[in-house]
C-alpha positions in Angstrom: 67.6 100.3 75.4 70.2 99.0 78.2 72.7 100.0 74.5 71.9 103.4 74.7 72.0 103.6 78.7 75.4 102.5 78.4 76.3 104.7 75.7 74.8 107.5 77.4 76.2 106.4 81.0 80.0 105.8 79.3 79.7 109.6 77.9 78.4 111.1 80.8 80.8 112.6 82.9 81.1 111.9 86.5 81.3 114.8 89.5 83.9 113.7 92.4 82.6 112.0 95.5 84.5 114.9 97.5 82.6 118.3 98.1 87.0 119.8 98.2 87.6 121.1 95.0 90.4 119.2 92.9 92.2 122.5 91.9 95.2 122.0 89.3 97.1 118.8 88.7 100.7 119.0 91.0 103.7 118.1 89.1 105.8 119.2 91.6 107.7 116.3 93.9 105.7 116.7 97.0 101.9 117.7 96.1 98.8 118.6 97.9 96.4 115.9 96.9 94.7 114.9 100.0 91.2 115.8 98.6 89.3 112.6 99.1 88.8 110.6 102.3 91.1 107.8 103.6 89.4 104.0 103.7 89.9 101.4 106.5 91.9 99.4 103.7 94.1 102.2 102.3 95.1 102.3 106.2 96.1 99.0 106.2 98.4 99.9 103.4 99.7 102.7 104.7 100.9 100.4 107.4 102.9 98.8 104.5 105.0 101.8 104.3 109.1 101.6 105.8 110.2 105.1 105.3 110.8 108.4 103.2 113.8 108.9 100.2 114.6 112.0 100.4 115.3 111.3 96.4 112.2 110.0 95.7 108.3 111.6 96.9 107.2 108.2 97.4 107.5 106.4 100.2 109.3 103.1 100.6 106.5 100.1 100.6 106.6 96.7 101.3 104.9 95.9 98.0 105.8 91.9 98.2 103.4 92.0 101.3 100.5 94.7 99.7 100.1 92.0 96.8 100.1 88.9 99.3 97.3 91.0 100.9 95.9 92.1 97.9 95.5 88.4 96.0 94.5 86.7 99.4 91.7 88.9 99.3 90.5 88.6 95.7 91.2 84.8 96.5 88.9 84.8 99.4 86.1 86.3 97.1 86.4 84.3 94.4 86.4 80.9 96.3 85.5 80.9 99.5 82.6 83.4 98.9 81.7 82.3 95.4 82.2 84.9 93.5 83.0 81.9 90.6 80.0 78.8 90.8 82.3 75.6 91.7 81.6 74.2 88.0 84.0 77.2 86.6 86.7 77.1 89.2 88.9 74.4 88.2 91.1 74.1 86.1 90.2 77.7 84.5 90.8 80.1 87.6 93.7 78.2 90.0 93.0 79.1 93.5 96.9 80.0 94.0 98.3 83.4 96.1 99.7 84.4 93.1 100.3 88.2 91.6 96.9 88.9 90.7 98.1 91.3 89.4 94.9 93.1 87.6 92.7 92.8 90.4 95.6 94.1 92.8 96.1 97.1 90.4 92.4 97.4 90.3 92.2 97.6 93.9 95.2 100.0 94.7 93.8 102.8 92.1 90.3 102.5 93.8 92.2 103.1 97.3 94.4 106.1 95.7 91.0 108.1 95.1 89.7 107.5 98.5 87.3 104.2 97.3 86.6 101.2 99.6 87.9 97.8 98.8 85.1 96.3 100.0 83.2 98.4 96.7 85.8 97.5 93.9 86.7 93.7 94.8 83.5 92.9 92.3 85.1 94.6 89.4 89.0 92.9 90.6 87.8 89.2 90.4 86.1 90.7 87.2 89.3 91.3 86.5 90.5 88.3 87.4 88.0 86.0 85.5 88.4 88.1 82.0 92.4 87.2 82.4 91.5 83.9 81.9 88.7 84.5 79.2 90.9 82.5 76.7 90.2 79.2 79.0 86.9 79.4 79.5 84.5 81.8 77.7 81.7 81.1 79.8 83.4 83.7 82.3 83.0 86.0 80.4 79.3 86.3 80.4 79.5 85.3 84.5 82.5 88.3 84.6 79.4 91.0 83.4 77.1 89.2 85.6 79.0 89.0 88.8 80.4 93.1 88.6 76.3 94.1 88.0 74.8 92.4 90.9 77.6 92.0 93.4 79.1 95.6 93.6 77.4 97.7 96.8 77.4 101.2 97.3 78.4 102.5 93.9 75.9 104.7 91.7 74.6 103.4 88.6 75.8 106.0 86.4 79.5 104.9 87.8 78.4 101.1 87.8 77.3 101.0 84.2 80.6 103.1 82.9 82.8 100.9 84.9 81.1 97.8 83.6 81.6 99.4 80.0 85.0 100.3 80.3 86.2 95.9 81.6 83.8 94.5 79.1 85.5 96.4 76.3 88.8 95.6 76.9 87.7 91.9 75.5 85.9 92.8 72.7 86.7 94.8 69.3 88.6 97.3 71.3 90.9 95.5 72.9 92.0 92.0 72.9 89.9 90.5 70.0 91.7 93.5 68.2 95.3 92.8 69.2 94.8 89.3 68.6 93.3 90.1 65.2 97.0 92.2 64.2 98.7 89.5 65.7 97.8 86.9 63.6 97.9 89.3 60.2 101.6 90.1 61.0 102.9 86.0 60.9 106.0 86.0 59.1 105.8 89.8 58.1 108.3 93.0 59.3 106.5 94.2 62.0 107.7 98.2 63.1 107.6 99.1 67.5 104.4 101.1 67.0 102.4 97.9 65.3 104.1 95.4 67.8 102.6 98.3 70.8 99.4 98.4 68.8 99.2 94.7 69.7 100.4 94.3 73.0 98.4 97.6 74.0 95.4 95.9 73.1 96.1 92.4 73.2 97.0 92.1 76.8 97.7 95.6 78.1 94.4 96.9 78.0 92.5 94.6 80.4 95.6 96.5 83.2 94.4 99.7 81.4 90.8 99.0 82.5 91.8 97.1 86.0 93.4 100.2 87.0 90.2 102.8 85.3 87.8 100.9 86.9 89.2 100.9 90.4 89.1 105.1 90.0 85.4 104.7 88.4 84.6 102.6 92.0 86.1 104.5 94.2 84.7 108.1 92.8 87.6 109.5 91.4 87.1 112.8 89.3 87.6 112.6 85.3 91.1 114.4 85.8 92.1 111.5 87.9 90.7 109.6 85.1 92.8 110.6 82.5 95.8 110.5 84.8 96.0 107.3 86.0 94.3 105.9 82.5 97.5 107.1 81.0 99.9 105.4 84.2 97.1 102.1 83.0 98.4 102.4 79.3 102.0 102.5 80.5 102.0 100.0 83.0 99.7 97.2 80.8 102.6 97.7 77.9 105.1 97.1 80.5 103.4 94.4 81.6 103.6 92.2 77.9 107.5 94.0 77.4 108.7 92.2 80.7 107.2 89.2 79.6 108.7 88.8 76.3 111.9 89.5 78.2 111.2 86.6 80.2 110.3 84.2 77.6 113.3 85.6 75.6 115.4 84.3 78.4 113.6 81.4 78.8 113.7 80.4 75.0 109.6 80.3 75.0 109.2 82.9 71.8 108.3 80.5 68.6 110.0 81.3 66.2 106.9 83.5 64.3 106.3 85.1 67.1 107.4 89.3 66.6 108.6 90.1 70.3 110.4 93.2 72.0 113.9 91.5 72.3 113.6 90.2 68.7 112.6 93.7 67.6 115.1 95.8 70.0 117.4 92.8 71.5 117.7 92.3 75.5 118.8 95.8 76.8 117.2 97.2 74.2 114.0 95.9 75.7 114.7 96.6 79.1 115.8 100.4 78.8 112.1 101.2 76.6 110.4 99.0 79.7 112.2 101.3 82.1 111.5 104.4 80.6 107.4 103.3 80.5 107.9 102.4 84.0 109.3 106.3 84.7 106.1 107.4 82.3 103.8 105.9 83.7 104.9 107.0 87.4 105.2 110.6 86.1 101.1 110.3 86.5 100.9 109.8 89.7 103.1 113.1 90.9 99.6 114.7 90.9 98.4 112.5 93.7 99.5 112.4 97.8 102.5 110.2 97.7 101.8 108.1 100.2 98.5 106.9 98.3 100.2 106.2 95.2 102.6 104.0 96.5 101.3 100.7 95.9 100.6 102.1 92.8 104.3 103.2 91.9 105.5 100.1 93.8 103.4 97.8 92.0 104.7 99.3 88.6 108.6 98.9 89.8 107.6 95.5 90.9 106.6 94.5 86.8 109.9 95.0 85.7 112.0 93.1 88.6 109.4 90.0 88.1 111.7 86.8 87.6 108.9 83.9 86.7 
């Protein structure tokens, strides 16, 4: 039974939280998206912001400072509140103001659509504690638990859908999968679409479903959805291409391992993160641009990351 309610729940689609009407998506620079409310924490964001480019709809954004904000936060609920029992804290989840970059992420697309942080922190330090799945699997099963009986606020239908969409980015779907290809293509001639196939799965789409599941929480419409499920795709293979950049540099690759500079070499790698980066921020020209700036911020932010 609780199979087929989420089946039925994951297919059923949702109605927006705002009685406006969404109209068309805007592709044009400047778009009329204001159709859902502001939150008290999006305002805290918007604080973030320095100024307008003329060359650019989005507004400058002191994205260094949204992420501090953003990880102390999630930091604060998974420690100091208990969102993870003492006996799971160390040494799987470091209690560090680091990125946090999937809960962040998960947090910023909740805000875009007019969501409360306060609603979607649940499903970040979900986020959060499925990163680290690979160090302790006994988050995983706490991960499911914590997002059902912590999250406020939130109707079922959206609850059970958002619960669907994390959970599956671990399983057959997503990184079991990518981990699977992986270790078939040892010491074979791996082609760019198989080595996305695996970073796609393999570690971008836990950011795919970070960023979903933030939209789910905060009762954005299926169109916003699809949208920012496609800047989620982007930004999660963006995400694994700077890295093997950084490794590359580093001289951390073994020598079996297929990566993006070995496939493409350096600039090669850096031009096809670029141009995800500009894909992926092509999604979010349908939303106000001063909402979707720690969103478009955040996605610069992956491709100037040093280590």
């Amino acid at each position: 039974m609780a199979s087929a309610l989420m089946t039925s729940s994951m297919n059923t689609p949702l109605h927006h939280h705002s009685k406006t009407p969404l109209g068309q998506p805007k592709v044009a620079p400047n778009p009329k998206a204001s159709h859902v409310p502001k939150s008290s924490s999006l305002d805290q964001a918007e604080n973030l912001t320095i100024k307008s480019n003329n060359n650019n709809p989005y507004p400058e954004f002191q994205i260094d400072e949204y992420m501090k904000l953003k990880a102390k936060k999630i930091n604060k609920a998974l420690f100091e509140e208990a969102a993870v029992p003492l006996i799971l804290q160390y040494p799987t989840l470091p209690n560090h103001e680091g990125e946090r970059v999937h809960g962040t992420l998960c947090i910023a697309s909740c805000e875009l659509v007019g969501g409360n942080e306060s609603s979607v922190i649940p499903l970040a330090c979900a986020a959060e504690m499925l990163m680290t799945l690979a160090l302790s699997r006994a988050l995983l099963c706490y991960a499911v638990e914590h997002m059902a009986t912590k999250t406020k606020n939130v109707s079922p239908d959206r609850l059970v859908r958002a619960i669907g969409e994390i959970s599956s980015a671990v399983g057959t779907r997503g990184v079991l999968a990518g981990g699977i290809m992986e270790i078939n293509s040892k010491g074979k001639d791996v082609s760019l679409s198989e080595l996305d196939f695996i970073q796609r799965h393999k570690c971008g789409k836990l950011i795919e479903a970070s960023v979903v599941c933030g939209v789910l929480i905060g009762g954005g419409s299926e169109e916003d959805i699809e949208k920012l499920r496609k800047y989620g795709k982007c930004v999660g293979l963006v995400y694994q291409v700077w890295d093997n950049i950084l490794d590359n540099m580093k001289k951390e690759a073994g020598d079996d391992k297929v990566t993006y500079p070995k496939l493409m070499g350096v600039d090669g790698a850096k031009r096809y993160a670029k141009e995800l980066v500009a894909e992926a921020n092509q999604e979010l020209a349908y939303f106000d641009p001063t909402r979707a700036a720690p969103l478009y911020h955040l996605a610069d932010f992956l491709v100037s990351r040093h280590k």
